[in-house]
N, C-alpha and C positions, 0 to 999 in steps of 0.2 A: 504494500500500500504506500501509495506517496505521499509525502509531508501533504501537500492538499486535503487530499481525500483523509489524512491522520486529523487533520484541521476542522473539515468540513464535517466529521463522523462528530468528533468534540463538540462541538459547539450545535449542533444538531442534536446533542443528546439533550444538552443545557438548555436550550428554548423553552420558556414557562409561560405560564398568565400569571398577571396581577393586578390590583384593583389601584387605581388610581392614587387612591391614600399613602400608598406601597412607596409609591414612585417618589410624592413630592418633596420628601425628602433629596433625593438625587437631582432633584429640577433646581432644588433649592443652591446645591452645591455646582449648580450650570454645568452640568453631566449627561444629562439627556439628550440622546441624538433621537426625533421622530425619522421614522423609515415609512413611507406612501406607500397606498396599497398596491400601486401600481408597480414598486418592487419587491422580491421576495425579501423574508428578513432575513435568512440563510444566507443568501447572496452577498447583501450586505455586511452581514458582521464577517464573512470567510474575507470580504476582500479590505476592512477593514483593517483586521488581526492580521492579514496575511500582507498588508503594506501597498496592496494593486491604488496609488494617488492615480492612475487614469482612469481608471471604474469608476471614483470616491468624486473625481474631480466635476467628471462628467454627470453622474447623477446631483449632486450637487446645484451645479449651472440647470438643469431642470427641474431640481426642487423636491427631489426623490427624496432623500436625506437632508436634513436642516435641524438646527435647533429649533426647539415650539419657540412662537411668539409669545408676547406676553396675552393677545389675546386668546391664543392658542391657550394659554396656560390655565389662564378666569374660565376657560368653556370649561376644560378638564374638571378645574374646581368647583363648578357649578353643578356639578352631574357627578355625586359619588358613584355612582351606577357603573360607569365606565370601567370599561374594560381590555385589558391591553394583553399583547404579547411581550415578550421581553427577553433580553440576552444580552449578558455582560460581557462587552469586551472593553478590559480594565483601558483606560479610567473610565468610560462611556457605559451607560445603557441606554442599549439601542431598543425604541418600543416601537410598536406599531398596533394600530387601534382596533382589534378585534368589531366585526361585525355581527351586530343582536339578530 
């Protein structure tokens, strides 16, 4: 198996939910990467962890990956209800908003 797929396997086991309450703590500590649904979150954190800046850079410039705004942030807090995925790659948790 190669270091990728060693990477991809990791961090694909780690993938969890958590309730928004969970998070704001790490939003607090400006750590939060949101990840759109329009990319995997796998994707994301393998090419994070794994250093791919043209992947990172690219979604980026279309908005794939971002820090929440701050109004991003008051929606999240307005709605315990919420619901996320989540996956640590140190310093970052990267979340992505779980569809009801």
């Amino acid at each position: 198996m190669s270091k990728h797929q060693e990477l991809r396997a990791k961090l694909m086991a780690e993938i969890d939910a958590a309730q928004w309450e969970w998070l704001k703590p790490h939003a607090e500590r400006d750590r939060l990467i949101l990840v759109a649904p329009d990319l995997d979150l796998l994707d994301a954190a393998v090419s994070i962890a794994g250093g791919d800046l043209k992947a990172v850079e690219d979604w980026m410039k279309r908005g794939w990956i971002s820090k929440p705004t701050g109004e991003q942030l008051r929606a999240f807090d307005s709605d315990a209800r919420r619901s996320f995925r989540c996956l640590i790659v140190q310093p970052w948790v990267l979340i992505q908003e779980r569809s009801n």
